[in-house]
N, CA, C and O of each residue as an XYZ file, in Angstrom:
520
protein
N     203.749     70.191     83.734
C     202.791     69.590     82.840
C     201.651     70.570     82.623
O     201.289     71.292     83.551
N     201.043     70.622     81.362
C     200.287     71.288     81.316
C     198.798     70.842     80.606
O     199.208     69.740     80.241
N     197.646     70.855     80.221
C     196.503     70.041     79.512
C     195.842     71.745     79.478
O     195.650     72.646     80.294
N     195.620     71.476     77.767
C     194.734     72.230     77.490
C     193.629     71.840     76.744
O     193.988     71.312     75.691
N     192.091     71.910     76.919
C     190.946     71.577     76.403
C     190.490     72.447     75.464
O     190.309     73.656     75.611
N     190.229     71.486     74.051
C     190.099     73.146     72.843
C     188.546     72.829     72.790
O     188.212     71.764     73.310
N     187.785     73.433     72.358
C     186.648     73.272     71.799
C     187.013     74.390     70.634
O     187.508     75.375     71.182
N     186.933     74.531     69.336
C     187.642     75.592     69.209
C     186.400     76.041     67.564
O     185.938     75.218     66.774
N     186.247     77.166     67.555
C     185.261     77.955     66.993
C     185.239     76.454     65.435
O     186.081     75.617     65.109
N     183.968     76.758     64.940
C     183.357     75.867     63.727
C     182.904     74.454     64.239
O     182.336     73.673     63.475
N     183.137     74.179     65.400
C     182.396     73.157     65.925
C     181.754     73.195     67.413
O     182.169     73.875     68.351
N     180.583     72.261     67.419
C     179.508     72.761     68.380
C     179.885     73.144     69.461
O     180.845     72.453     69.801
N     179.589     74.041     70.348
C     179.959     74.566     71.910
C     179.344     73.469     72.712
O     178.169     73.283     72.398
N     179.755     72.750     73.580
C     179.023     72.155     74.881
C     179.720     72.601     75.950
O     180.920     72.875     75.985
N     178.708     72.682     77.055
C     179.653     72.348     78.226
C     179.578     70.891     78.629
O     179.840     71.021     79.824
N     179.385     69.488     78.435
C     179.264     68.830     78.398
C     180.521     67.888     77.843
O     180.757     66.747     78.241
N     181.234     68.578     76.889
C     182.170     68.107     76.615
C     183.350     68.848     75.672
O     183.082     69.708     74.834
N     184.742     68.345     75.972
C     185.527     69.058     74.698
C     185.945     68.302     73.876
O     186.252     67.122     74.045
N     185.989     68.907     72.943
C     186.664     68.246     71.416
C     187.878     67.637     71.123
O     188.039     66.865     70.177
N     188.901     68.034     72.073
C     190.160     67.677     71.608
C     191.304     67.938     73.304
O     191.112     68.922     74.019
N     192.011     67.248     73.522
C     192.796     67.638     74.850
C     194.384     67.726     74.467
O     194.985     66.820     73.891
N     194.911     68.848     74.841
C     196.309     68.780     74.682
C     197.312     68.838     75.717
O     197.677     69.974     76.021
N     197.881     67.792     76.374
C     199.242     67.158     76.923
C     200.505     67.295     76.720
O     201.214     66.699     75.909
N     200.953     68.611     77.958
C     202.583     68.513     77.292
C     203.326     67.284     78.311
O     202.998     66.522     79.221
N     204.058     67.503     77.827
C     205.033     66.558     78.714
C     205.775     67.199     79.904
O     205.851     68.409     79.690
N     206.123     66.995     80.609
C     206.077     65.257     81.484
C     204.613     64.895     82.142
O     204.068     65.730     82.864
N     204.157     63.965     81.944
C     202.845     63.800     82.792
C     202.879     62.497     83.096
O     203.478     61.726     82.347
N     202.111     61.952     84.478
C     201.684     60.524     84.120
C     200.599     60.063     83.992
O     199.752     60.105     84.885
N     200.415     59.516     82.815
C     199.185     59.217     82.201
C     198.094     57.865     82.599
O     198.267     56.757     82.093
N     197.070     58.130     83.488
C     196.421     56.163     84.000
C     195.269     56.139     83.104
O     194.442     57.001     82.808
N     195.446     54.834     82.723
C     194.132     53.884     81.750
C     193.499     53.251     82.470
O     193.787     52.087     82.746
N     192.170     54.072     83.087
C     190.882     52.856     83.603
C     190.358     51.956     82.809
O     189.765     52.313     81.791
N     190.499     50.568     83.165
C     189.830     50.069     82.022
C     188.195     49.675     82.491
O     187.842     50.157     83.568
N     187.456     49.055     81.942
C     186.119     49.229     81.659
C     185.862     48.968     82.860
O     186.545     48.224     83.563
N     184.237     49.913     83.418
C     183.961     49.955     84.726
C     182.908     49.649     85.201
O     182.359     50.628     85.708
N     182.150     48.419     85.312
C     180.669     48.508     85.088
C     179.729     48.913     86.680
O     180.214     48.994     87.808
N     178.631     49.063     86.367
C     177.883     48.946     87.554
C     177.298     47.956     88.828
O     176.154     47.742     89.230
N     178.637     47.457     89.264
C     178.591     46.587     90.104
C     179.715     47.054     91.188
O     180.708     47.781     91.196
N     178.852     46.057     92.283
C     179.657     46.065     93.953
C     180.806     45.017     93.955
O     181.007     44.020     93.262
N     181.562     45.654     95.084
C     182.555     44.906     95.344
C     182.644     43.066     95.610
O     183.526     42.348     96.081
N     181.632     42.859     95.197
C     181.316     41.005     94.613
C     180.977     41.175     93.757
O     179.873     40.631     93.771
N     181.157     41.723     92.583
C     180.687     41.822     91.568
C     179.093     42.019     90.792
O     178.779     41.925     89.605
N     178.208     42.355     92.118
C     176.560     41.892     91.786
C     176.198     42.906     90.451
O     177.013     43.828     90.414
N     175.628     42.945     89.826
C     175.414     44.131     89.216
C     173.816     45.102     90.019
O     172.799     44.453     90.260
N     173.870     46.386     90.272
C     173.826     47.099     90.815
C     172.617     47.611     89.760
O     172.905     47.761     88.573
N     170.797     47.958     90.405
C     169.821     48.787     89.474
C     170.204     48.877     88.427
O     170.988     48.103     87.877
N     169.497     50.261     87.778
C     169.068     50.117     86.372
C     170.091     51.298     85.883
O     170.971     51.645     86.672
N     169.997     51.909     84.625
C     170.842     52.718     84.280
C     171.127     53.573     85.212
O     172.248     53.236     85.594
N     170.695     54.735     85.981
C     170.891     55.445     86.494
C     171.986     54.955     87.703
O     173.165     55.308     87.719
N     171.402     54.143     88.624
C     172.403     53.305     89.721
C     173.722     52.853     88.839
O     174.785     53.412     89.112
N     173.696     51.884     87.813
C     174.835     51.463     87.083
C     175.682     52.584     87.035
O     176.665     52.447     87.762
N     175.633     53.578     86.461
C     175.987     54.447     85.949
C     177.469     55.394     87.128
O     178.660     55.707     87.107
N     175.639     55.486     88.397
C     176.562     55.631     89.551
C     177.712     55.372     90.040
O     178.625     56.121     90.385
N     177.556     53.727     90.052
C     177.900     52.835     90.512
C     179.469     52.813     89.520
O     180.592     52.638     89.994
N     179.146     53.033     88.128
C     180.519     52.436     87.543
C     181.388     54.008     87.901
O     182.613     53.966     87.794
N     180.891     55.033     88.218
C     181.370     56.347     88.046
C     182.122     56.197     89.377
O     183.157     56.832     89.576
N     181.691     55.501     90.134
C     182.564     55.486     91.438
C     183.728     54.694     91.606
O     184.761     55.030     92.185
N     183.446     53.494     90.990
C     184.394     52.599     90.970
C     185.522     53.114     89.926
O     186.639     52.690     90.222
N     185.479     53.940     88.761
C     186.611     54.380     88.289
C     187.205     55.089     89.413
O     188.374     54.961     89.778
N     186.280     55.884     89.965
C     187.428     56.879     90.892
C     187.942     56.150     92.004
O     189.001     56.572     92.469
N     187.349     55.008     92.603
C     188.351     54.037     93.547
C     189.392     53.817     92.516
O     190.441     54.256     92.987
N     189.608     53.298     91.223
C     190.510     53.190     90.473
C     191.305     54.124     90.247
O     192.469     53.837     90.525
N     191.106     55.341     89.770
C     191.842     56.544     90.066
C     192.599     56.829     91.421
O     193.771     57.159     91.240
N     192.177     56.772     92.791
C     192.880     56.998     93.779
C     193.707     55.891     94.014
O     194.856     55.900     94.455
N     193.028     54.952     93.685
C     194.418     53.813     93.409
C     195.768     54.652     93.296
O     196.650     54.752     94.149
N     195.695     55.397     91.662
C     196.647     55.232     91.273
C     197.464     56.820     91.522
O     198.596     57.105     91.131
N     196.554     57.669     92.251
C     196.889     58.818     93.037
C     196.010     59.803     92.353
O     196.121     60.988     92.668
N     195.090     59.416     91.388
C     194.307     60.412     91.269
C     192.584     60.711     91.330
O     191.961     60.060     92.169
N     192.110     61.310     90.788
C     191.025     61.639     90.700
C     190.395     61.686     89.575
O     190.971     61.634     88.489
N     188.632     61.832     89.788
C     187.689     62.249     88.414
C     188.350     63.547     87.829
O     188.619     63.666     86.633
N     188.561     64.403     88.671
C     188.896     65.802     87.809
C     189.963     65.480     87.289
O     190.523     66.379     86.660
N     190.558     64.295     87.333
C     192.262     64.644     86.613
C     191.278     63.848     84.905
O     191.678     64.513     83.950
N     190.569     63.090     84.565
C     190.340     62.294     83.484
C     190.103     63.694     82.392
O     189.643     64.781     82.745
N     190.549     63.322     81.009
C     190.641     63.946     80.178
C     189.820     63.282     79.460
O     189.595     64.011     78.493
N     189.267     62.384     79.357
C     188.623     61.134     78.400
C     187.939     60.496     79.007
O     188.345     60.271     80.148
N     186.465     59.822     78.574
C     185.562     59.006     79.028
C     185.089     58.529     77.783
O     184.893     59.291     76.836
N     184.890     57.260     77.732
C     184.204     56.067     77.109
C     183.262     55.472     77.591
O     183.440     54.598     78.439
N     181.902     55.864     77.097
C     180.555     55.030     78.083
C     180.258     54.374     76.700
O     180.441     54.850     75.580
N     179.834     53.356     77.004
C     178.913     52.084     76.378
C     177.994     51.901     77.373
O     178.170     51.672     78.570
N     176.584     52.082     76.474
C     175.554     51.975     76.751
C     174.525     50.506     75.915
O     174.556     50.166     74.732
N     173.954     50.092     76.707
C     173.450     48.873     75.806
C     172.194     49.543     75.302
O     171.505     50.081     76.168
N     171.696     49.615     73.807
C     170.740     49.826     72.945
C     169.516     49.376     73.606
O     169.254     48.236     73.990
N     168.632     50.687     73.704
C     167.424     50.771     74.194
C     166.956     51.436     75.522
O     165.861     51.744     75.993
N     168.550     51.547     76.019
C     168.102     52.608     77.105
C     167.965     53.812     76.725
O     168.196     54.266     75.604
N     167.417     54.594     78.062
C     167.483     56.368     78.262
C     168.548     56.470     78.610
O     168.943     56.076     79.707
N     169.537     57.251     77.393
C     170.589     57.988     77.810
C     170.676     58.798     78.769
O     171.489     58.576     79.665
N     169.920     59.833     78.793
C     169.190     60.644     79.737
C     169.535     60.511     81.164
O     170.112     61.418     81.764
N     169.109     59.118     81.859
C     169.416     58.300     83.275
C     170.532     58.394     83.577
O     171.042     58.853     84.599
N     171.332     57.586     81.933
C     172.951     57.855     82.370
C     173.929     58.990     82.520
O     175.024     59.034     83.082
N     173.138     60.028     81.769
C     174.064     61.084     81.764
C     173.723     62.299     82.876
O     174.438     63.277     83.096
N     172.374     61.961     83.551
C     172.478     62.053     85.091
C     173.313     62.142     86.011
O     173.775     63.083     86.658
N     173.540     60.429     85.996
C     174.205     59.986     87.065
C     175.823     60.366     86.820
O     176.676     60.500     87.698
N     176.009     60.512     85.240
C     177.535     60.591     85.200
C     177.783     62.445     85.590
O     178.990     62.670     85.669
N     177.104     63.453     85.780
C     177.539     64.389     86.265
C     178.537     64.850     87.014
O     179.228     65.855     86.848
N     178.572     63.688     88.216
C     179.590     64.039     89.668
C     180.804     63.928     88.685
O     181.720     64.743     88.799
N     180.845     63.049     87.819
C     182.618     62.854     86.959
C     182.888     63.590     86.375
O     183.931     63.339     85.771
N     182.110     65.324     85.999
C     182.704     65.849     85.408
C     182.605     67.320     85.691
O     182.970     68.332     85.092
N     181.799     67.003     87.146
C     181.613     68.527     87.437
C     182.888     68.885     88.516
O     183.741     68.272     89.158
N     182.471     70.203     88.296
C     183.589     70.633     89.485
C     185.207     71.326     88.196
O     186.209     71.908     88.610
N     185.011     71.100     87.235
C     186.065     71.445     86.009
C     186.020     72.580     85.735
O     184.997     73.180     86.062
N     187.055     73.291     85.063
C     187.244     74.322     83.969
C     186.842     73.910     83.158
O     186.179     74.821     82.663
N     186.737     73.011     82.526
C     186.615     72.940     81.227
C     186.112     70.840     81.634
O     186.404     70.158     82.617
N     185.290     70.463     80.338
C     185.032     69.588     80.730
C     185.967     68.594     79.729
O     186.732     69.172     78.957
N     185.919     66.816     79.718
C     186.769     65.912     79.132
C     186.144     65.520     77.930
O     184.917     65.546     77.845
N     186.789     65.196     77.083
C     186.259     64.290     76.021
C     185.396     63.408     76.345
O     185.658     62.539     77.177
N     184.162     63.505     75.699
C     183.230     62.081     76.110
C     182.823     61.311     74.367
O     182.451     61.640     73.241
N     183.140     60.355     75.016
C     182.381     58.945     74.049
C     181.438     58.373     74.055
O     181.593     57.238     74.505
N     180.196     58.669     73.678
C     179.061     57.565     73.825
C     178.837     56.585     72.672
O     178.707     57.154     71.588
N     178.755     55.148     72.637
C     179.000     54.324     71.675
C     177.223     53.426     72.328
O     176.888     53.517     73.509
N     176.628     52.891     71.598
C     175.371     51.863     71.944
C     176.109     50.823     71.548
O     176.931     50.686     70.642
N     175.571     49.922     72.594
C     175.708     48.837     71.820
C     175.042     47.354     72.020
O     174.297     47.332     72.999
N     175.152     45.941     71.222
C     174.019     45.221     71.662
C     174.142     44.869     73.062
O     173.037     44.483     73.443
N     174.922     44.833     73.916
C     175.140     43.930     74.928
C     176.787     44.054     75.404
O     177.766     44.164     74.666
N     176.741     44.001     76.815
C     178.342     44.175     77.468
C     178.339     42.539     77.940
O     177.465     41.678     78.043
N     179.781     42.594     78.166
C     180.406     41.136     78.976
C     179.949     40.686     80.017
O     180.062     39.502     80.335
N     179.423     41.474     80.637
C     178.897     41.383     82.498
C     177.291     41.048     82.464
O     176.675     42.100     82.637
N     176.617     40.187     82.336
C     175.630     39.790     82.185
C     174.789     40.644     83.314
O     175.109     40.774     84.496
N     173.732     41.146     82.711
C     172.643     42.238     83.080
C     173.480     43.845     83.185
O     173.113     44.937     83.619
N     174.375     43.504     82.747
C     175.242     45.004     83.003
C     174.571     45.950     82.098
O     174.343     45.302     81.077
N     174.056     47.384     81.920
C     173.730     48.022     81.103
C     174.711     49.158     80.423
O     174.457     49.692     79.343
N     176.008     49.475     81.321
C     177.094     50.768     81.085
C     178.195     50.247     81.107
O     178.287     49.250     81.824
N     179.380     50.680     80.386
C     180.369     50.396     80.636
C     181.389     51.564     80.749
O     181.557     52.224     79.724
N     182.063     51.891     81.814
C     183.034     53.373     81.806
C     184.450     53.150     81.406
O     185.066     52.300     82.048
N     184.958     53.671     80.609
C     186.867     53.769     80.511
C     187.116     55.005     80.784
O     186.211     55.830     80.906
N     188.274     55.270     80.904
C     188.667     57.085     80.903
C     190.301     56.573     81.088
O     190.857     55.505     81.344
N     190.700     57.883     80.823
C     192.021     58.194     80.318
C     191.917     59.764     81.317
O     191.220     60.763     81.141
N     193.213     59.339     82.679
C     194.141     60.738     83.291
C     194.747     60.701     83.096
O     195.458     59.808     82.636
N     194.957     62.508     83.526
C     196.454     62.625     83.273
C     196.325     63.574     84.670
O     195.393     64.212     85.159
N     197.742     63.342     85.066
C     197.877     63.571     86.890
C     199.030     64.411     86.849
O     199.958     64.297     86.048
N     198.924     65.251     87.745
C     200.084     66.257     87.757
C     201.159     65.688     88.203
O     202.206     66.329     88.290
């Protein structure tokens, strides 16, 4: 299996994120689904920054679940509820993407309000595992 990350000349350089990920086959591919900032009773957990933490960890309990890790995600989806400092969150989301060659696709979407009452973040991501 192989994944290659393009960022590729005429569009902006980040290290923060890449533009496009390419997947050969055979791989197996895991779908975290949404991850918010809460403990294992569900409490929800401080303010953006803690949330943030908090949901960044619980994907990767989800990931080793399924035998992998943050470094394997190619893709992240944060929802943020309108009116925070992005800033806080993209702090705390560091540990998920450091440590790479190259970094994953990121999504930031605002929005009015998540499912999880007082929740402020919501994480998805998409691995791919050797």
């Amino acid at each position: 299996m192989s994944v290659q990350y393009l960022s590729p000349a005429g569009l902006v350089q980040s290290p923060a994120f890449s533009h496009a990920v390419v997947v050969e086959r055979p791989a197996r591919t895991v779908y975290v689904g949404g991850q918010n900032g809460v403990d294992n009773s569900g409490t929800v957990v401080g303010g953006l920054a803690e949330q943030t933490a908090k949901a960044v960890d619980n994907a990767r309990i989800a990931l080793a679940a399924a035998g992998g890790a943050l470094t394997d995600v190619i893709s992240w989806t944060v929802a943020v509820t309108a009116g925070e400092d992005l800033r806080a969150g993209y702090g705390a989301m560091q540990p998920a993407v450091a440590g790479r060659d190259a970094p994953p696709i990121v999504n930031v979407v605002l929005v009015a309000g998540l499912a999880v009452p007082g929740a402020l973040v919501e994480l998805s991501a998409v691995a791919v595992l050797p």
